[in-house]
C-alpha positions, 0 to 999 in steps of 0.5 A: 217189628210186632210179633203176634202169636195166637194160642189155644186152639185143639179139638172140642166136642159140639157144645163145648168151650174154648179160650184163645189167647193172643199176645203181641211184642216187639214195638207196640204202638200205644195206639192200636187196633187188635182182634180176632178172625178165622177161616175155614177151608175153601172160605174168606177169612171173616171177622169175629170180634174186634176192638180198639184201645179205648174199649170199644168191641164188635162180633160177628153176627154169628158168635154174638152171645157165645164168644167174647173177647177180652184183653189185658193191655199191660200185656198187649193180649187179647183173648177169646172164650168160646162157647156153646161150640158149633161144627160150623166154628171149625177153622184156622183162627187168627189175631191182628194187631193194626197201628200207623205202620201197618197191619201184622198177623199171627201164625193162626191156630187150628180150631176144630168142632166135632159132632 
């Protein structure tokens, strides 16, 4: 079984910043695939940023530029700097992890932008 567990999430004015953390355990897989997704009420849960083991990264076209994604994979964490936050950013964020079993996901936690 993998666990996967998001933290980092709150309340933050218009403009400002913010780091997620995600860190998986159990049995990982040296092959995998995480990333990070959110949704907000009433919407599909939408991609934000991902990559694979060997590096490779991908953003959503509306957080390219303000988020970036990072990971320590001796810890199996993934994390994501947020900035130059929007209203419009507010939502519940998740992490994945994917290997050959299949795919596992955090408890999701709660962003949310002020104007």
């Amino acid at each position: 079984q993998v666990q996967v567990v998001e933290s980092g999430g709150g309340l933050v004015q218009a403009g400002g910043s913010l780091r997620l953390s995600c860190a998986a355990s159990g049995s990982i897989f040296s092959i995998n695939h995480m990333g990070w997704y959110r949704q907000a009420p009433g919407k599909q849960r939408e991609l934000v940023a991902t990559f694979t083991s060997i590096g490779s990264t991908n953003y959503a076209d509306s957080v390219k530029g303000r988020f970036t994604a990072s990971r320590d994979i001796a810890k199996n964490t993934v994390y994501l700097q947020m900035n130059s936050l929007k209203p419009e950013d507010t939502a519940v964020y998740y992490c994945s992890y994917i290997d050959y079993r299949g795919e596992y996901w955090g408890q999701g936690t709660q962003v949310t932008v002020s104007s």
